[in-house]
C-alpha positions in Angstrom: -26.2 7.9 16.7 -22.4 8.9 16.8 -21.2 9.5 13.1 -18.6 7.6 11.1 -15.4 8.3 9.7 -16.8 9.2 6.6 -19.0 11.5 7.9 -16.6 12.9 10.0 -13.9 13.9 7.5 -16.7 15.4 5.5 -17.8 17.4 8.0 -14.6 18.3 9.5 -13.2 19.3 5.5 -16.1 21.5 4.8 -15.6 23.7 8.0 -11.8 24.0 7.4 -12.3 24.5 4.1 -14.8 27.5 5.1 -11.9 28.7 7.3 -9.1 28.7 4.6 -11.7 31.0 2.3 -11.8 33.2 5.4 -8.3 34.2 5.0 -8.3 33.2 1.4 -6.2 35.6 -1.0 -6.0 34.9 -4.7 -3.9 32.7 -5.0 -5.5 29.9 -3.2 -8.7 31.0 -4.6 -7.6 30.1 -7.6 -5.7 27.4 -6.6 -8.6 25.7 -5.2 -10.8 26.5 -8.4 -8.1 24.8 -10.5 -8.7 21.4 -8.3 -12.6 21.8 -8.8 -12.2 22.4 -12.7 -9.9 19.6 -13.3 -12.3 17.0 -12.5 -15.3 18.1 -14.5 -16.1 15.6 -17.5 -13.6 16.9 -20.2 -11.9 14.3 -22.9 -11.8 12.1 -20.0 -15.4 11.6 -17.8 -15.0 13.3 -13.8 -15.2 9.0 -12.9 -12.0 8.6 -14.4 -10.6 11.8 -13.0 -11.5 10.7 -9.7 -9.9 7.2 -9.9 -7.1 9.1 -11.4 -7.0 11.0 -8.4 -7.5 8.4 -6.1 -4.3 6.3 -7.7 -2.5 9.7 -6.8 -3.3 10.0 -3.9 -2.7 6.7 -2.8 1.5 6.6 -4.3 1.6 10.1 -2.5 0.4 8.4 0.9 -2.4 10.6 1.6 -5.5 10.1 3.9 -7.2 13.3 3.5 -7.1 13.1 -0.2 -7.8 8.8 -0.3 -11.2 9.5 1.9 -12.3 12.4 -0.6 -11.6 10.7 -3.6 -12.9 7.8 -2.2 -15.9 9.5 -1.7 -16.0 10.8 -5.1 -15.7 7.6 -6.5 -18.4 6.0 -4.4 -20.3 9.1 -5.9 -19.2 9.1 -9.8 -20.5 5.5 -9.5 -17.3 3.1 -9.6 -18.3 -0.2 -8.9 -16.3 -2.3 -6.2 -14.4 -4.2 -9.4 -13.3 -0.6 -10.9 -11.9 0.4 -7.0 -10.0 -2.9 -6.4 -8.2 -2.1 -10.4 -7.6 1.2 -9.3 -6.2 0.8 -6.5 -4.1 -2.4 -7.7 -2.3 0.3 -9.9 -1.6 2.4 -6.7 0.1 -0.3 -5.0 2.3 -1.5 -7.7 3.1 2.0 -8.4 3.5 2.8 -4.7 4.8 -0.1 -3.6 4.4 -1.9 -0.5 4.6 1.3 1.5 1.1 2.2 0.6 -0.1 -0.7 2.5 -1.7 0.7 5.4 -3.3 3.6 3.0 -4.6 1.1 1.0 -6.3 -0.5 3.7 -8.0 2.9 5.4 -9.3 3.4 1.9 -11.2 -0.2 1.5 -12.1 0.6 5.3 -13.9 4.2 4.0 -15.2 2.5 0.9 -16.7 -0.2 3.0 -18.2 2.5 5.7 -20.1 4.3 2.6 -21.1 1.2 1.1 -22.8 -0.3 3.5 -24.4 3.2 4.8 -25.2 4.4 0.9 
């Protein structure tokens, strides 16, 4: 069985993530530490840091980041109501320009839905 999109990117982010800590000098170390800090449960829960993210990512128009927080949604337990919200307040921030982001992101939602 081939795998899917989702799995995919997931595979595909974990190696090239194993080949930027190869090369990986302090400052991206700690860069990269930073990104896993700021969404641990603080004042605000990791869901909300994820959607948070996820809003981000989609005004900033990107796939890589959309799919992984898509996937950390999925996996902080936002329900399909919470998604459509958050990503309502993408597009109106974005614009119509976020449009075809928007709809790879239902697309991965859907692909980890129905395979979750």
């Amino acid at each position: 069985m081939s795998e899917n999109r989702i799995e995919k990117f997931q595979k595909d982010r974990e190696h090239l993530n194993e080949v930027v800590m190869k090369y990986a000098g302090l400052s991206i170390k700690r860069f990269y530490n930073l990104d896993t800090q700021v969404y641990k449960d603080g004042a605000l829960p990791a869901k909300i840091k994820e959607m948070l993210g996820l809003v981000a990512s989609l005004v900033l128009r990107c796939d890589d980041c959309i799919t992984y927080h898509i996937i950390r949604c999925h996996e902080e337990g936002v329900s399909d109501a919470e998604l459509e919200e958050v990503l309502s307040v993408g597009l109106i921030v974005g614009g119509s320009i976020t449009i075809p982001h928007l709809r790879r992101a239902l697309a991965g939602w859907e692909e980890i839905v129905d395979n979750g």
